[in-house]
N, C-alpha and C positions, 0 to 999 in steps of 0.2 A: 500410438507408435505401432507400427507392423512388427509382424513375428521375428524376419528379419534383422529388421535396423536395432531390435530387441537384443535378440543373436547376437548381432557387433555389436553393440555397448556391453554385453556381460562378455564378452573375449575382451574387449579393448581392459574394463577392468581387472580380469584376472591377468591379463596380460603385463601388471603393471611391472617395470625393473628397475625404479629410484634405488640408489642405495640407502635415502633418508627412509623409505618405507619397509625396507630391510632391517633397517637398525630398527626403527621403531616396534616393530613386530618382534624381532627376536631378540632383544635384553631386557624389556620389559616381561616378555615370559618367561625368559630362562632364569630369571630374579622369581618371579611368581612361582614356580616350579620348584626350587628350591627353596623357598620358605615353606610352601605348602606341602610341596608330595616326595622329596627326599626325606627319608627317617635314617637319622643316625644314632650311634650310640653316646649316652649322657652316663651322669654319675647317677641318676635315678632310673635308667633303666635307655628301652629305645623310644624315641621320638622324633617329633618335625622339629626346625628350626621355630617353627610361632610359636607353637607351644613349649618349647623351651625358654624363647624369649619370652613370655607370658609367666611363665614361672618365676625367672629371676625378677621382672617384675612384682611376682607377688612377694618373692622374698626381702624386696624393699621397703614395698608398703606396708608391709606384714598385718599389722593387729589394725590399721587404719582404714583398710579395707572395708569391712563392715559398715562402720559409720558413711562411710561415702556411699555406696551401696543402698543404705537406706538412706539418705540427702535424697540420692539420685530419684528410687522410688517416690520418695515424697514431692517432687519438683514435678513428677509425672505426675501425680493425682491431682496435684494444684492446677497446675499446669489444663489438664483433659478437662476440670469442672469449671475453669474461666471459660473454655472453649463452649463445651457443650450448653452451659449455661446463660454465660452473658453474650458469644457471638461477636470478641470483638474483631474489627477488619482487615486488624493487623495478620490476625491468625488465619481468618477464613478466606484475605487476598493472598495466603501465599502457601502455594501446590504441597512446600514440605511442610510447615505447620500446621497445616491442615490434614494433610492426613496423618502427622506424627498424635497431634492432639486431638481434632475434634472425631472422637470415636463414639458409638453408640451405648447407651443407656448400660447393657449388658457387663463392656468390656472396662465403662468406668466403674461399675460399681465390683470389677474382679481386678482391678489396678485400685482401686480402696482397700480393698481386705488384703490385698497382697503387702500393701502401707500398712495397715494396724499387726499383717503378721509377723512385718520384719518388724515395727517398732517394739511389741511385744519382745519378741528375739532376744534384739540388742539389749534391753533393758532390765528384761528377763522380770516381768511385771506383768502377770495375770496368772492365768491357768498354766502351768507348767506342762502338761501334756502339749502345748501350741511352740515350748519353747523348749525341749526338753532337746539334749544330745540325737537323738535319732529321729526327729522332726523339724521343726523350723534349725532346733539349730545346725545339724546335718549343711539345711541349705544355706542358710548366712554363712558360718563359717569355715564348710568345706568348697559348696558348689559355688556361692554368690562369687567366689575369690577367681574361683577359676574362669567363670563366664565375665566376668567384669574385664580381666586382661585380654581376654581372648578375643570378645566382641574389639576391646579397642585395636587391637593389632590386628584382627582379621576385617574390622570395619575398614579401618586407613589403607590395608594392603591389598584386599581380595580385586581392587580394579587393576591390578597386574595382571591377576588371570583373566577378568571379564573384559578389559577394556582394548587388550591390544591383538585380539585376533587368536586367541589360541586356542577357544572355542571352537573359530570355525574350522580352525586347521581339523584342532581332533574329531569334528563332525563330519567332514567328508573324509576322513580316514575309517570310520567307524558307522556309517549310518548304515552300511550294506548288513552291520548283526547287531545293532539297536534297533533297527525299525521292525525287521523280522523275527526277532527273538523277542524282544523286551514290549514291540511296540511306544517306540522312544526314538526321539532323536539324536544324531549321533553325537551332537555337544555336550547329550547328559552323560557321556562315559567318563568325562572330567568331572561330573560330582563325585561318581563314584571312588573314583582313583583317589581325589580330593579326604572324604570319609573315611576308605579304608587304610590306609597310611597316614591320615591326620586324626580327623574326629570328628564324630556325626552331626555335630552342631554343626561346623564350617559347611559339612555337604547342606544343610538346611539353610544355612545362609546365603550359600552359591544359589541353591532350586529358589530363592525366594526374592532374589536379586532379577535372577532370569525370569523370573515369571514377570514380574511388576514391570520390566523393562521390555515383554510382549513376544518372548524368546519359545515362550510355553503355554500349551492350553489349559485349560484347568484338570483335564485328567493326566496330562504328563507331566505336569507340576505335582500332583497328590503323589500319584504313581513314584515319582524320582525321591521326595521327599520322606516316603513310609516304605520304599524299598532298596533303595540305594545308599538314603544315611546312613551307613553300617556302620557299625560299631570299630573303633581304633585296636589296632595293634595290640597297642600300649594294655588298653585296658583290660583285650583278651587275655593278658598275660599276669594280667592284677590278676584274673579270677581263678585264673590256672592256678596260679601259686596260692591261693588262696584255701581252696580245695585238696591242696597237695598234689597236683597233676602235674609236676613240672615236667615230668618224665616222659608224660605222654605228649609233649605238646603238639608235638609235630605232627599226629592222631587229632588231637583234639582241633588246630587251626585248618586243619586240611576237611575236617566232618563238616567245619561251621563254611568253609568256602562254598563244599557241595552242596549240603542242604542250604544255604542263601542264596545259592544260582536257581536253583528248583524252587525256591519260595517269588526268586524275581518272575520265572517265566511264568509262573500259572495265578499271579495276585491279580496284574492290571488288566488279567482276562474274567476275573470272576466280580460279585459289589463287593463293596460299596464303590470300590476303582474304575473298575470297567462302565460302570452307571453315570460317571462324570461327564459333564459335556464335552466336547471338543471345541469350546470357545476360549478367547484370549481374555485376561486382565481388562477389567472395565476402565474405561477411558482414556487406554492407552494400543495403539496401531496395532495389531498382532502381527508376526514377522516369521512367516513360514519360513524352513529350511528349504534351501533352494536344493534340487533333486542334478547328478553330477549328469554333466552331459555326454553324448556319447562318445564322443572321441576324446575326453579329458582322461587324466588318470588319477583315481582321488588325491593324490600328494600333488599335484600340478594345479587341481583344483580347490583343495584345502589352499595351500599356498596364496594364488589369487586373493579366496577370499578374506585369508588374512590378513594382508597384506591392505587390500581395500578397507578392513577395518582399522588397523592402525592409521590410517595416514588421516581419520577422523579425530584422531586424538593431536590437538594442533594447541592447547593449553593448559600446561600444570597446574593453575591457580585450579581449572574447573573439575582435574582429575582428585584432587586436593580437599576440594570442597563435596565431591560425590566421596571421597572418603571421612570426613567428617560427620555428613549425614548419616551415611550405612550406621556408624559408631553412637549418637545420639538415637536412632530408628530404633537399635537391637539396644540400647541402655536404657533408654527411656520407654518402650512400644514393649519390652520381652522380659524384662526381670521383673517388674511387680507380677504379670501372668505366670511367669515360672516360680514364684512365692510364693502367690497363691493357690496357684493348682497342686506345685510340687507337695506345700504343707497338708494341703487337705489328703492327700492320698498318702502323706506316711502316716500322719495322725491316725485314719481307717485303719489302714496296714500292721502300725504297732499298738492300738489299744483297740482293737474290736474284732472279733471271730470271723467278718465277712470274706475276708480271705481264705480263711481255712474252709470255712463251709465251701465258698465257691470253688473252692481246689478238689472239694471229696469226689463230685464224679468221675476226677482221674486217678481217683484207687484201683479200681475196677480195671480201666485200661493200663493203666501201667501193671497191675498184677500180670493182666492178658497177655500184655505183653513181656512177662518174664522178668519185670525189673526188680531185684532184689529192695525189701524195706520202701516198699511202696505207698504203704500209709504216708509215712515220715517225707517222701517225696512229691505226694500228690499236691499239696499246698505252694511247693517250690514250681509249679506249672504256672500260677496263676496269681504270687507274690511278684510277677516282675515288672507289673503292670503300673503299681506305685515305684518303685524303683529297681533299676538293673541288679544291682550288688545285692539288692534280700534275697533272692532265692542263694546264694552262693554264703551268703552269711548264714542261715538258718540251713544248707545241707551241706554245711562244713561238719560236722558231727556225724553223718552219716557216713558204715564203715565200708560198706559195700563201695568200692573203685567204680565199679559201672555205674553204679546211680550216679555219684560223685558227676560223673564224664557227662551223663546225658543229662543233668541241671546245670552243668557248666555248659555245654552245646546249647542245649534250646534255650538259656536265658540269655545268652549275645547273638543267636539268631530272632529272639522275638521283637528286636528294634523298640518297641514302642513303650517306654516307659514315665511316668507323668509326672516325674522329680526333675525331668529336664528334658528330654527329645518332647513327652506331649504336649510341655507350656510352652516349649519352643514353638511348636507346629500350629498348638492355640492361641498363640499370640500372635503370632505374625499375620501376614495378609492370603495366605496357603487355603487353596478351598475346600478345607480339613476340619468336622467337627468330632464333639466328645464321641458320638455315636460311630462314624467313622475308626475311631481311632479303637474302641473295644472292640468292634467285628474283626478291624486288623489285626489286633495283637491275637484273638481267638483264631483265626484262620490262620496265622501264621506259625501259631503253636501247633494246630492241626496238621500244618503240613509236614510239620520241619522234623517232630518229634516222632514218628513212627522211621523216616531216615535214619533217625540219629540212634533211637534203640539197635538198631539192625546192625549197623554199623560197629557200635557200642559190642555187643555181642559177639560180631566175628573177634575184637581187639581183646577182649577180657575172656 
């Protein structure tokens, strides 16, 4: 095809004006958008409409949860050692069994211990340290509950946002300060939006949907996934009140905006990020963004190519069955990983020194840096790596407001935490390893926490 006849087919398509491709594009987003990225206020505080519904959900199933949860887990390990072992044809002719199940050596035998940690858990029969309130049980009973509805509602629903075009609207609206600022495409600024007003796991779900589906390469897939997940609303507001900061909040959400803007521009420039390749998803077409042409105006060109994606969408049984999957993929592929990653790193966290030690070098710096009761702080650097909420648990005691403010900052700007954002990250298909993920969370405390003292300082 000449450059030309190229030219008219990409006008003829943006050009399209069915009304059927009009509907299709804008009520299946404007439904996506309001589940996912409208927060209103609830009896428990503010949130999205999912995770609201994901609530009442769990307040149905309530104590039954658990036990499904680990079914679930267990269906998965059976499940991956028929596959990896015996190879039967069923699994290995068909594209999703196949890669739901047959995984490597590595990842069955970290979906096995994630199996014996929940059935420990549940049954509360062995070493009590594996099963204990602030360990496994933490994640059976607090997390499993939560990610079990979430996955099902945001499995079944998220092809609202990916399937009918509203990606590419918000890409050519946005790519002129994703590509040049973030080095990103402009359809990731719907992760983001996604994350900061729902929850880091859905922005993980979105980057990991788009990638597989050849949207992203593997350094703009890491990049969106350990930069943009950001942490919810909701749950900055747990840690505020948590702390006793309610006062400040307005201080405190406005530090964690800034220093996360300065943590996005300067990460996917430095490694392990910037070191990623620029290739796509193995075995699947990669599908560059198309760059706006000159005479278009991005809202004329967004439009088009929305619109052009919608009118791909021609059967609900197959939008149906691509929600189905998503829900099996993140139940069966991401909860024994999140058991067992998450366990192993509180088990470290609450019964062995390595955290404190590995905290002590930021005595020193935090002194340097003026932060009142800096021993006592130095640990809360470097507790948030097992999970978000210990640093804010362990310097709730601390009487000093300022310190208070800068372990409530840097511990929901360091994103990476391995009770659920890093088994998330490790488990799925994201080209995200353990090693990865501590340089991130170290460089991300690096940058974020000299901001946030400064900052801190002017306020106090």
């Amino acid at each position: 095809m000449s450059g030309i006849q190229k030219e008219l087919t990409v006008r003829k398509e943006v050009e399209i004006k069915s009304l059927s491709a009009y509907l299709k594009f804008i009520i299946p987003s404007i439904i996506g958008v309001l589940l996912f990225m409208i927060p209103f206020k609830a009896e428990d505080g503010i949130t999205i409409p999912v995770a609201y519904f994901a609530n009442q959900i769990n307040g149905v199933l309530g104590a039954s949860i658990p036990p499904i949860t680990v079914s679930i887990i267990a269906l998965s390990v059976i499940g991956s050692f028929i596959a990896v072992v015996f190879k039967p044809s069923f699994i290995l002719n068909s594209p999703f069994l196949n890669k739901l199940l047959n995984v490597g050596k590595f990842w069955l035998a970290a979906r096995f211990l994630g199996m014996i940690f929940a059935a420990i858990t549940l049954f509360k029969m062995g070493p009590e340290w594996i099963y204990s309130e602030n360990t496994g049980g933490l994640l059976i009973y607090d997390l499993m509950p939560i990610l079990f509805t979430t996955f099902l509602l945001a499995g079944v629903l998220l092809p609202l946002l990916l399937n009918f075009g509203l990606l590419e609207f918000f890409g050519a609206l946005l790519i002129k300060v994703m590509r040049p600022v973030f080095k990103l495409p402009g359809r990731s600024s719907l992760d983001c939006l996604a994350s900061w007003v729902g929850d880091g796991t859905i922005g993980v779900l979105l980057t990991t949907k788009q990638y597989e589906d050849g949207y992203y390469t593997k350094r703009e897939a890491a990049v969106v996934a350990t930069t943009f997940s950001v942490v919810s609303i909701t749950f900055s507001i747990v840690v505020a009140q948590y702390l006793n900061l309610g006062e400040y909040f307005f201080h405190y959400y406005l530090t964690i905006i800034f220093a996360g803007l300065v943590a996005a521009v300067v990460m996917p420039r430095i490694p392990p990020l910037s070191r990623k390749p620029d290739t796509g998803y193995e075995g699947v077409e990669f599908k560059a963004e198309d760059s706006i042409p000159k005479d278009f105006s991005p809202v004329r060109w967004g439009l088009g190519q929305a619109l052009k994606k919608a009118q791909t969408n021609d059967s609900a049984v197959k939008v149906v069955k691509e929600g189905i999957e998503n829900v099996l993929d993140m139940w069966m592929g991401v909860l024994p990983i999140v058991m067992a990653i998450g366990t192993t790193a509180l088990v470290i966290a609450e019964y062995t020194p390595v955290f404190t030690i590995i905290g002590k070098p930021f005595e020193p710096i935090l002194a340097l840096m003026q932060v009142p009761e800096a021993a006592e702080a130095a640990q809360t650097m470097v507790v948030g790596f097992a999970d978000m909420f210990l640093p804010a648990v362990i310097g709730s005691g601390i009487e000093s407001e300022l310190t208070r403010f800068v372990i409530a900052c840097v511990s929901v700007t360091q994103l990476v935490y391995m009770s659920e954002m890093g088994g998330l990250l490790l488990g799925s298909n994201l080209p995200i390893s353990i090693k990865d993920l501590v340089l991130i969370f170290i460089f991300r405390t690096l940058i974020t926490l000299p901001i946030v003292v400064v900052i801190a300082h002017i306020i106090f």
